[in-house]
C-alpha positions as CSV (number, residue, x, y, z in Angstrom):
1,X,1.7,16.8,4.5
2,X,-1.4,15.1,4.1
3,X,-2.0,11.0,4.1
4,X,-2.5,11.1,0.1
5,X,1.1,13.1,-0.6
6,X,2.4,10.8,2.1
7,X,1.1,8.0,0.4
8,X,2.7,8.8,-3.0
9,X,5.7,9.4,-1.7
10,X,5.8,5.6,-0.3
11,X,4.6,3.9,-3.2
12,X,7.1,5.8,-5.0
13,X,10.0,4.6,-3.0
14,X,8.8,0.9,-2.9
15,X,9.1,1.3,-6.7
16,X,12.3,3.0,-6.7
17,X,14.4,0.1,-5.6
18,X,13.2,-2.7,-7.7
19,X,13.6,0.4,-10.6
20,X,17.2,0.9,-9.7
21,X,18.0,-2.8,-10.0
22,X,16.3,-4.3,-12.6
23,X,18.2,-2.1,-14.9
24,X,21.8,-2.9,-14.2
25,X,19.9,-6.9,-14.4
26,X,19.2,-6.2,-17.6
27,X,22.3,-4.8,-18.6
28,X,24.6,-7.5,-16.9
29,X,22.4,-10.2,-17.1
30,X,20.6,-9.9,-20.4
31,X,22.7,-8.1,-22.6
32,X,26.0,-8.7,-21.4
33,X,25.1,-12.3,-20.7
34,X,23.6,-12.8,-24.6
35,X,27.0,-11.5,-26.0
36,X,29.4,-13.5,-24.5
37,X,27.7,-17.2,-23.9
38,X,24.7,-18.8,-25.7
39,X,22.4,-17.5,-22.7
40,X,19.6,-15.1,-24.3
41,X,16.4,-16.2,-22.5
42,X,16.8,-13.9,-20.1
43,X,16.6,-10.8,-22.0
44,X,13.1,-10.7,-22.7
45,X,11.7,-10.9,-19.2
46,X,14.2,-8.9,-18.0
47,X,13.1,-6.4,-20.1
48,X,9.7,-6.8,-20.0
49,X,10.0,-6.1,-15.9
50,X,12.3,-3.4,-16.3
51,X,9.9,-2.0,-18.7
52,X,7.0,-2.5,-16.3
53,X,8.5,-1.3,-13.3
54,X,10.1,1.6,-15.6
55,X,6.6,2.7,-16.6
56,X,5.3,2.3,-13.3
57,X,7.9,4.3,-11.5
58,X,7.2,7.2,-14.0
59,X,3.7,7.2,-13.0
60,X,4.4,6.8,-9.2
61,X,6.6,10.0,-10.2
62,X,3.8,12.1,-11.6
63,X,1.4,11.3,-8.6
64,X,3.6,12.7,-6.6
65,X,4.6,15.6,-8.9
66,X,0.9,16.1,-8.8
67,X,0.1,15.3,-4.9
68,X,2.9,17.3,-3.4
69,X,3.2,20.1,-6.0
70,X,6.8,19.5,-6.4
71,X,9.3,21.4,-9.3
72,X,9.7,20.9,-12.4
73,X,13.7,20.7,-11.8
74,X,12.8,18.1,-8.6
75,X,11.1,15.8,-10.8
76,X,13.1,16.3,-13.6
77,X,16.3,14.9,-11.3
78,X,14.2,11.8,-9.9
79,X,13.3,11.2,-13.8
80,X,17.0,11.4,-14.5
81,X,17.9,9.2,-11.8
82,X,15.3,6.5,-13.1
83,X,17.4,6.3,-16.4
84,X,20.8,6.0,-14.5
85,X,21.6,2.3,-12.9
86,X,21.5,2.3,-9.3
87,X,20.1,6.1,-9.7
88,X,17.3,5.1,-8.4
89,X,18.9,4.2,-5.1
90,X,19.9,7.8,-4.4
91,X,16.4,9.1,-5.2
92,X,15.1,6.3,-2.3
93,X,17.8,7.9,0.0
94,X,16.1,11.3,-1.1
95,X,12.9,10.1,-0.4
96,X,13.8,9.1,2.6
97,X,14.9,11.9,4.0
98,X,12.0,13.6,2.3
99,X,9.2,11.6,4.5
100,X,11.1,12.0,7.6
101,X,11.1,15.6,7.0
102,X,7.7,15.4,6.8
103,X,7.1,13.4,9.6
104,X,9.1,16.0,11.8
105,X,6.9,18.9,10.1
106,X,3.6,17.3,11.2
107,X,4.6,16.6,14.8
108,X,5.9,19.9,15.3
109,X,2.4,21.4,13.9
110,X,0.8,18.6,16.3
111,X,2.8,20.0,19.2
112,X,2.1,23.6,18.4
113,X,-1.8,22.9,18.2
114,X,-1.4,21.5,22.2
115,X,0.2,24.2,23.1
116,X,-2.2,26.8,21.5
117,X,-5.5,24.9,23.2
118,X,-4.0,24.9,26.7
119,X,-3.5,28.2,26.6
């Protein structure tokens, strides 16, 4: 994997936290919150930054798609996840496991290129 597909793949789980969050925020907080008490300032900014980070996290989502040639069905199920709350904590753990996958891959090809110029 090169530094740019690694790259995307990091901004992409820095957003997919604050993602997961902010909607279950809005939901408890703004909507839930504006139903049952006379508190309904928080709806707007919390969905303004749930709309930001939403549209930010879909774009993160197609760098990568784009970066690391991924399927149509893979980022299908991280766009899915983005619409569930606390999906987007899964998709991190995904991630996750994703990069150090990766970083396994690229030490192994490191080790293999030794190997091949001593002999």
């Amino acid at each position: 994997m090169d530094i740019k597909t690694a790259s995307a793949l990091h901004r992409l789980r820095l957003i997919s936290v604050p993602e997961a969050l902010s909607f279950p925020a809005l939901l408890i907080f703004g909507s839930l919150l504006s139903r049952i008490s006379d508190i309904d300032y928080l709806m707007m900014p919390l969905g303004i930054l749930h709309g930001v980070l939403f549209v930010i996290y879909a774009l993160f989502l197609l760098d990568v798609w784009n970066k690391a040639k991924w399927p149509v069905k893979k980022v299908a199920l991280f766009f899915v996840l983005a619409l569930l709350p606390f999906g987007g904590l899964y998709g991190d753990k995904l991630l996750k496991r994703e990069e150090a996958d990766s970083v396994v891959a690229a030490r192994a090809r490191r080790e293999a290129g030794k190997e091949g110029a001593a002999a």
